[in-house]
mmCIF file of the N, C-alpha and C atoms, coordinates in Angstrom:
data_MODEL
# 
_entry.id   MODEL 
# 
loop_
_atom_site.group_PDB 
_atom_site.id 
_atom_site.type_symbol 
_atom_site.label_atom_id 
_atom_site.label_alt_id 
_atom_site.label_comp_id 
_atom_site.label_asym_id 
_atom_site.label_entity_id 
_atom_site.label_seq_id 
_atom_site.pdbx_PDB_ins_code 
_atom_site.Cartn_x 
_atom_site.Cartn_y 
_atom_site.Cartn_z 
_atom_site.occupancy 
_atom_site.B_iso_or_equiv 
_atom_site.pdbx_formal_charge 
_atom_site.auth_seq_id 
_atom_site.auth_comp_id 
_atom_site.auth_asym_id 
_atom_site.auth_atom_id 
_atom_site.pdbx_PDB_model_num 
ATOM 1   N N  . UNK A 1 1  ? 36.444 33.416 -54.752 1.00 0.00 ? 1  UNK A N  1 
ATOM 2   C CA . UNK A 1 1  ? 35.107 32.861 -54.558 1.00 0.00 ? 1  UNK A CA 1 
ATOM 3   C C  . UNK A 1 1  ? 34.824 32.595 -53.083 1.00 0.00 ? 1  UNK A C  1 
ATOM 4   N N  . UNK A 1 2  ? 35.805 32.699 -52.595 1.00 0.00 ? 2  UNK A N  1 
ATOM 5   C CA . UNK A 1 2  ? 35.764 32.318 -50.830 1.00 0.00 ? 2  UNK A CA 1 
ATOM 6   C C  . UNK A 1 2  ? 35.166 33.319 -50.061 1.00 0.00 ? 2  UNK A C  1 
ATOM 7   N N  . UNK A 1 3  ? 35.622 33.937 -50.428 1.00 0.00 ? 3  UNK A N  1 
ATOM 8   C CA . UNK A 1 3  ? 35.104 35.513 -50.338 1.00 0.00 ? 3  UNK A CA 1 
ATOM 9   C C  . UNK A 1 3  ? 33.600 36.100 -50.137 1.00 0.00 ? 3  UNK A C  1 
ATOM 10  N N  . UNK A 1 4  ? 33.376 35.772 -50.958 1.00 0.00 ? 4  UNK A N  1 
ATOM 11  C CA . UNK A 1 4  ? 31.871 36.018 -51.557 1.00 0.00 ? 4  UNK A CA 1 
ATOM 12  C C  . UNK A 1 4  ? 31.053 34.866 -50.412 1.00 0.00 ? 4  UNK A C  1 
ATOM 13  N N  . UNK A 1 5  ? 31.549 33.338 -50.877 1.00 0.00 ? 5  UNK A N  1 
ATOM 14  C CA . UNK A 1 5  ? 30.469 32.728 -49.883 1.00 0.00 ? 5  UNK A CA 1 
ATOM 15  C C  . UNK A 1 5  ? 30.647 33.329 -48.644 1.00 0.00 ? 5  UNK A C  1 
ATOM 16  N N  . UNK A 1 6  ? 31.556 33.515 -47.922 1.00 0.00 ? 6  UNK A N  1 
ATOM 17  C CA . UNK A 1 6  ? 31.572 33.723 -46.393 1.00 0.00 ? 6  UNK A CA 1 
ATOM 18  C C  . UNK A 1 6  ? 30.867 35.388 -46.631 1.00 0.00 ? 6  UNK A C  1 
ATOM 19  N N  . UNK A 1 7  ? 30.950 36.130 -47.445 1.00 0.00 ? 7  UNK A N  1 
ATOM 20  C CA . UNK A 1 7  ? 30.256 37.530 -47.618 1.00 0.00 ? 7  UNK A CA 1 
ATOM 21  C C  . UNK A 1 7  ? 28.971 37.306 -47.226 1.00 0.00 ? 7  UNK A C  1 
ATOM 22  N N  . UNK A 1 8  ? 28.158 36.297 -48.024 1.00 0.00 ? 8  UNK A N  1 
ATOM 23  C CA . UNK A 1 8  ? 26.647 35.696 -47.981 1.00 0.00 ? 8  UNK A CA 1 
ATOM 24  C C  . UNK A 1 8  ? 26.290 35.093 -46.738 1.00 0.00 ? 8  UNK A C  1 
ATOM 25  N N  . UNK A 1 9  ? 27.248 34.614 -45.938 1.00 0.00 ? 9  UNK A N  1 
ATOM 26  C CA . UNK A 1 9  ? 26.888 34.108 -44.472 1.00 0.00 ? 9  UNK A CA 1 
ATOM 27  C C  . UNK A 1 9  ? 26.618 34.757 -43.849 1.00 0.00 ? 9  UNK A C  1 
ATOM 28  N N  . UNK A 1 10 ? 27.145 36.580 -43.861 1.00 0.00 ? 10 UNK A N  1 
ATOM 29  C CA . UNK A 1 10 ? 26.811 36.940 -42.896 1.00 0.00 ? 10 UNK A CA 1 
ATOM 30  C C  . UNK A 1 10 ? 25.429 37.479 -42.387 1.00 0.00 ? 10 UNK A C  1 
ATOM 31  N N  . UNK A 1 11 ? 25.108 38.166 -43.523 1.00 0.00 ? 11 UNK A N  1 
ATOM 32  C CA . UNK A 1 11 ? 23.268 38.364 -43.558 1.00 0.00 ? 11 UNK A CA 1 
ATOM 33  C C  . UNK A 1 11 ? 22.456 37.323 -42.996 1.00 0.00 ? 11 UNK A C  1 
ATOM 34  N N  . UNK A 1 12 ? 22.764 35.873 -43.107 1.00 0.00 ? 12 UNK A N  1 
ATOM 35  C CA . UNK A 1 12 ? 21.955 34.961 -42.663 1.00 0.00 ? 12 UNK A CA 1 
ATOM 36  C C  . UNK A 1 12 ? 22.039 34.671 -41.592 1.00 0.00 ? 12 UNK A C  1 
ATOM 37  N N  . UNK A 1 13 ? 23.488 34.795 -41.185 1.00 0.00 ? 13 UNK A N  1 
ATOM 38  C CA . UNK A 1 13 ? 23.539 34.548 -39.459 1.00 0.00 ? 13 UNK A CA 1 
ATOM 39  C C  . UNK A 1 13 ? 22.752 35.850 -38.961 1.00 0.00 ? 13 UNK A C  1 
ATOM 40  N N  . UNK A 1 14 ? 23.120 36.671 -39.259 1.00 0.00 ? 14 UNK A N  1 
ATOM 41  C CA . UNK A 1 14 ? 22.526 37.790 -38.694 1.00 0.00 ? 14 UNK A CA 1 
ATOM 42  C C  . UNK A 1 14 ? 21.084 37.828 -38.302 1.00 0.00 ? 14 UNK A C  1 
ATOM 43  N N  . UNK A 1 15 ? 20.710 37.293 -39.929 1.00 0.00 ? 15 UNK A N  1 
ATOM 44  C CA . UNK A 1 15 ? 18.785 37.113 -39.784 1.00 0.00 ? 15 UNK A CA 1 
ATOM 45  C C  . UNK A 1 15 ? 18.468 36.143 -38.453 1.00 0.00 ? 15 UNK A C  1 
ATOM 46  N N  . UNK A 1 16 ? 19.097 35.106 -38.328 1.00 0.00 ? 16 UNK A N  1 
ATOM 47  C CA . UNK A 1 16 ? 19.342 34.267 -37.886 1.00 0.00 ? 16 UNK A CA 1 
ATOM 48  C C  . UNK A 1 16 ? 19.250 34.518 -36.116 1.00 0.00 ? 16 UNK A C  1 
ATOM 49  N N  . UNK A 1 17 ? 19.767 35.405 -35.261 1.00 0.00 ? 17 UNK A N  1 
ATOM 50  C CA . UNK A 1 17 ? 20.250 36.061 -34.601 1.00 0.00 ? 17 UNK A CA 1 
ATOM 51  C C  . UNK A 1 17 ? 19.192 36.724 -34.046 1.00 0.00 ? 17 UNK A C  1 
ATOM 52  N N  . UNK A 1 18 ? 19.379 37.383 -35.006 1.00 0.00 ? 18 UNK A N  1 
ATOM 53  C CA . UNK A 1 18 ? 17.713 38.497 -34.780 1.00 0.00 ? 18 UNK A CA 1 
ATOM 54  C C  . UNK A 1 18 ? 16.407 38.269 -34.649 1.00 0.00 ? 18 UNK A C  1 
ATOM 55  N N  . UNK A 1 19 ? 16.158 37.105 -35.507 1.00 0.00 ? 19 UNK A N  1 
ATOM 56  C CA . UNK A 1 19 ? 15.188 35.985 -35.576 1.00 0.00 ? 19 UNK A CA 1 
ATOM 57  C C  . UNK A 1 19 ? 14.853 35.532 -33.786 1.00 0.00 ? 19 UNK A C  1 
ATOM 58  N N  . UNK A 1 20 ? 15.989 34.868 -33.517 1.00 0.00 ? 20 UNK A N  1 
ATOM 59  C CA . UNK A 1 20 ? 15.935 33.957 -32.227 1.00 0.00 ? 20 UNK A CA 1 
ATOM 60  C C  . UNK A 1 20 ? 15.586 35.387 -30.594 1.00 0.00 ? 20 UNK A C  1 
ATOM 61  N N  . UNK A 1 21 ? 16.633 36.555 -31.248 1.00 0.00 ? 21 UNK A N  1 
ATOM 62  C CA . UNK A 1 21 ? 16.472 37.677 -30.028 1.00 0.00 ? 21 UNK A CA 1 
ATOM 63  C C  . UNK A 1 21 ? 15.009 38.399 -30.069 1.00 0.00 ? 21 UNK A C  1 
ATOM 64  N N  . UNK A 1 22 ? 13.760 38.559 -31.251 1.00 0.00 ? 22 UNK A N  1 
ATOM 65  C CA . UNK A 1 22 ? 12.877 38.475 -31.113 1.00 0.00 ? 22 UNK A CA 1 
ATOM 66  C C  . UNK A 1 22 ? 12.076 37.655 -30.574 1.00 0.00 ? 22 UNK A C  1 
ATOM 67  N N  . UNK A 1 23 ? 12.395 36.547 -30.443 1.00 0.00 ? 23 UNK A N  1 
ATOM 68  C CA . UNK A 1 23 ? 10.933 35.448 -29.982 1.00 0.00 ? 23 UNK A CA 1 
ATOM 69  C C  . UNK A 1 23 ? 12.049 35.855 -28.763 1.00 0.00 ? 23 UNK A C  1 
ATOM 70  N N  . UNK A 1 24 ? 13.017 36.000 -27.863 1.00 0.00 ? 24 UNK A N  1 
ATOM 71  C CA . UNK A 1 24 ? 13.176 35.854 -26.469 1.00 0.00 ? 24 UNK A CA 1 
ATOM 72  C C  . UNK A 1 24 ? 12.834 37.451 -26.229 1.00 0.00 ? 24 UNK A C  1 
ATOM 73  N N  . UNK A 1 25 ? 12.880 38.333 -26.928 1.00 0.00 ? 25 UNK A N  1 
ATOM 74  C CA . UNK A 1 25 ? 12.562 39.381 -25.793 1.00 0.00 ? 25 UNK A CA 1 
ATOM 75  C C  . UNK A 1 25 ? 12.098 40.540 -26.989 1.00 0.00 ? 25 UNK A C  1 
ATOM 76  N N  . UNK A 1 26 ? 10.680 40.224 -26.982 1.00 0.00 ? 26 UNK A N  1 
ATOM 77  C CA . UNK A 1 26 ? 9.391  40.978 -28.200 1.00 0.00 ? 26 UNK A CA 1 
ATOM 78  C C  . UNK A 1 26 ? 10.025 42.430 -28.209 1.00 0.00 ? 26 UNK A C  1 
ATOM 79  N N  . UNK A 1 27 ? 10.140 42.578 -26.853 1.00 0.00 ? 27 UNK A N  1 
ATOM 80  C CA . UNK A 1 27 ? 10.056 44.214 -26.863 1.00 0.00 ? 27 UNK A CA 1 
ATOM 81  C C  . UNK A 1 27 ? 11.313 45.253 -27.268 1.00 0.00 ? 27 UNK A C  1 
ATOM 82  N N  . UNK A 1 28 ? 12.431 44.180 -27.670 1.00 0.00 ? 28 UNK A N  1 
ATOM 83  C CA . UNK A 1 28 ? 13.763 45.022 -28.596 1.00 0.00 ? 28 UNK A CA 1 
ATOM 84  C C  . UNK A 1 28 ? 13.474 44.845 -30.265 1.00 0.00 ? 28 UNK A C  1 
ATOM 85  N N  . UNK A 1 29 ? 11.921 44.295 -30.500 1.00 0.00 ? 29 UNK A N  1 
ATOM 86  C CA . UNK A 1 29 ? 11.998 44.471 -31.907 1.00 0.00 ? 29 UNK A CA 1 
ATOM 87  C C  . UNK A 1 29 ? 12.616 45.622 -32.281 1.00 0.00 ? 29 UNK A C  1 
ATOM 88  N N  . UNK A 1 30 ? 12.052 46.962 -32.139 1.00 0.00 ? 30 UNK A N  1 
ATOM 89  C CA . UNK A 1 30 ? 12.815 48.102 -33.303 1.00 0.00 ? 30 UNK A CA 1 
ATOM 90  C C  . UNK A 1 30 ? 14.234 48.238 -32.996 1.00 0.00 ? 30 UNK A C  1 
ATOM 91  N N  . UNK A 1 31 ? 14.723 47.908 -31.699 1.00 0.00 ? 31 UNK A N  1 
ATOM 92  C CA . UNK A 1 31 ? 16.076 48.011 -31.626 1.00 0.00 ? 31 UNK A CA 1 
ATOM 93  C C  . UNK A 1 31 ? 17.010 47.138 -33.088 1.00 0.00 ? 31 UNK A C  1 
ATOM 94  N N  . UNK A 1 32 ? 16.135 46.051 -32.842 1.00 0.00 ? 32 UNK A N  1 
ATOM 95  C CA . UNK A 1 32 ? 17.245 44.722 -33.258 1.00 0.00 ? 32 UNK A CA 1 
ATOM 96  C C  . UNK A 1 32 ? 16.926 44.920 -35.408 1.00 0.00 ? 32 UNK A C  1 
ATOM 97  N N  . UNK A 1 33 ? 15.870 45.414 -35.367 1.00 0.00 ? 33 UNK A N  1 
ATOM 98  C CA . UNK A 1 33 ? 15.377 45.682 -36.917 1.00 0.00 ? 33 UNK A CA 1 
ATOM 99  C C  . UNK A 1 33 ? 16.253 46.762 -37.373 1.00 0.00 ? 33 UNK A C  1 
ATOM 100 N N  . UNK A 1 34 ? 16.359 48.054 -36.361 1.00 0.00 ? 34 UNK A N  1 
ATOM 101 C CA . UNK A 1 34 ? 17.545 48.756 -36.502 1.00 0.00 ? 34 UNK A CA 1 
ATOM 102 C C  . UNK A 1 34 ? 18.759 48.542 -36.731 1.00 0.00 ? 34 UNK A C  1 
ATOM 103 N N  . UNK A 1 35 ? 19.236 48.085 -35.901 1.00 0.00 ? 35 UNK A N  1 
ATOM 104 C CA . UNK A 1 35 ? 20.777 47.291 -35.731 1.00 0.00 ? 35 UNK A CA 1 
ATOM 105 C C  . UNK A 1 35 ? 20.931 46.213 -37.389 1.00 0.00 ? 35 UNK A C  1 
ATOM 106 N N  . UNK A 1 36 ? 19.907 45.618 -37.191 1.00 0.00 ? 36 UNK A N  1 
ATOM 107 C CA . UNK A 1 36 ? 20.066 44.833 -38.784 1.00 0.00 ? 36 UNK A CA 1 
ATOM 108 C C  . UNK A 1 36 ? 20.259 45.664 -40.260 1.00 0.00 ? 36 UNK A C  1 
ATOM 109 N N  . UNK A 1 37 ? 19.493 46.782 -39.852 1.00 0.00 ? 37 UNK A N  1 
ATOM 110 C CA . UNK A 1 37 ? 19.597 46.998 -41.367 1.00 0.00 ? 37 UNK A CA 1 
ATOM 111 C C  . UNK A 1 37 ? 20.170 48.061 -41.293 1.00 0.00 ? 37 UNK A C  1 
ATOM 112 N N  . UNK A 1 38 ? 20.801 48.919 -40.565 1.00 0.00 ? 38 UNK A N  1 
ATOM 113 C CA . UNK A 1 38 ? 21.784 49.167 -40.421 1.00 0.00 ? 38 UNK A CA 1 
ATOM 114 C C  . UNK A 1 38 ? 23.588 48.402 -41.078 1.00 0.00 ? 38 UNK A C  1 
ATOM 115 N N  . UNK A 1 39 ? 23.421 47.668 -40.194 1.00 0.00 ? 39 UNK A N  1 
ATOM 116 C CA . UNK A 1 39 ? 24.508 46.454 -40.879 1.00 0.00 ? 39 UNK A CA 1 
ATOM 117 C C  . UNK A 1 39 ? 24.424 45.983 -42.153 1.00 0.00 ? 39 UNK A C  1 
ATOM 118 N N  . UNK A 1 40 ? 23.134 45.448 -42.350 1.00 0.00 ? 40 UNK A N  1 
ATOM 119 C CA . UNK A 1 40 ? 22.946 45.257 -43.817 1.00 0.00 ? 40 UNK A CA 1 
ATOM 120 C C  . UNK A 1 40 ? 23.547 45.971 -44.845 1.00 0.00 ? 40 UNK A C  1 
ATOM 121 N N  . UNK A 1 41 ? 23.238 47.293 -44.358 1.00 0.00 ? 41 UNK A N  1 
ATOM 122 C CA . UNK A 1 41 ? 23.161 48.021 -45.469 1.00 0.00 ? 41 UNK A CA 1 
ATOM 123 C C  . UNK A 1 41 ? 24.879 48.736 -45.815 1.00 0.00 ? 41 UNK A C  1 
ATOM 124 N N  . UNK A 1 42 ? 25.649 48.679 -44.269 1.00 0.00 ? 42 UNK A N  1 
ATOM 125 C CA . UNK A 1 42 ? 26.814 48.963 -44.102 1.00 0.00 ? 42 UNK A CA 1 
ATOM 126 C C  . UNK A 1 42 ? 27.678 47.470 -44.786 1.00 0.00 ? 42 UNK A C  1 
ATOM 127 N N  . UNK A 1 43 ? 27.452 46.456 -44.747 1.00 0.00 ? 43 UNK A N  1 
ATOM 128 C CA . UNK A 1 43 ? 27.956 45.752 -45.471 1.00 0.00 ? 43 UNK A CA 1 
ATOM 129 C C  . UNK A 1 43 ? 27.515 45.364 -46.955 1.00 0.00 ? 43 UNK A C  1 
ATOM 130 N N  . UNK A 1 44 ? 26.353 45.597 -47.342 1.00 0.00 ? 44 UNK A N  1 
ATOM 131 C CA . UNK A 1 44 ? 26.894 45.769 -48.804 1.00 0.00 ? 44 UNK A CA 1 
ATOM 132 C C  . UNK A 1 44 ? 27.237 47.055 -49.571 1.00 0.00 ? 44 UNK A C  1 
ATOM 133 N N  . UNK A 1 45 ? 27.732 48.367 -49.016 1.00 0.00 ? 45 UNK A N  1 
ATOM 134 C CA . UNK A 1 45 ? 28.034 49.314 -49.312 1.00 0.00 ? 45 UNK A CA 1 
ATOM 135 C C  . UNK A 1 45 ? 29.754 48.992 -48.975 1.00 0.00 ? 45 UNK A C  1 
ATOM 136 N N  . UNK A 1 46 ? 30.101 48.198 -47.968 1.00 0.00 ? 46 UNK A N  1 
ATOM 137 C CA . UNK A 1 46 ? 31.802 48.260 -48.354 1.00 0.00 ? 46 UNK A CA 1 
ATOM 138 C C  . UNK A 1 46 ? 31.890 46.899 -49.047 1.00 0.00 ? 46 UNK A C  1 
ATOM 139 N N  . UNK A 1 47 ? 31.142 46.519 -49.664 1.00 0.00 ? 47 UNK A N  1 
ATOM 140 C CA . UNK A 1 47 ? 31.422 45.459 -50.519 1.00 0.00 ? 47 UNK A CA 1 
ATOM 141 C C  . UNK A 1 47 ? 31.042 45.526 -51.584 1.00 0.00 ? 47 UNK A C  1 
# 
């Protein structure tokens, strides 16, 4: 079960992250939307 919660943290930090690097610098939106769901999607595919 430990597992799983710390699994679920990471999406949120992430949002989290991405969230804060948009309001400081507008203009890496598609970078950072990239990079997210990218990851996203790479972590629930090895999980």
């Amino acid at each position: 079960m430990l597992v799983t919660t710390d699994f679920l943290r990471i999406p949120a930090a992430m949002a989290l992250l991405a969230g804060i690097l948009i309001l400081w610098r507008p203009h890496l939106l598609n970078w950072i939307v990239a990079v997210y769901l990218i990851a996203v999607g790479l972590l629930g595919l090895i999980h």
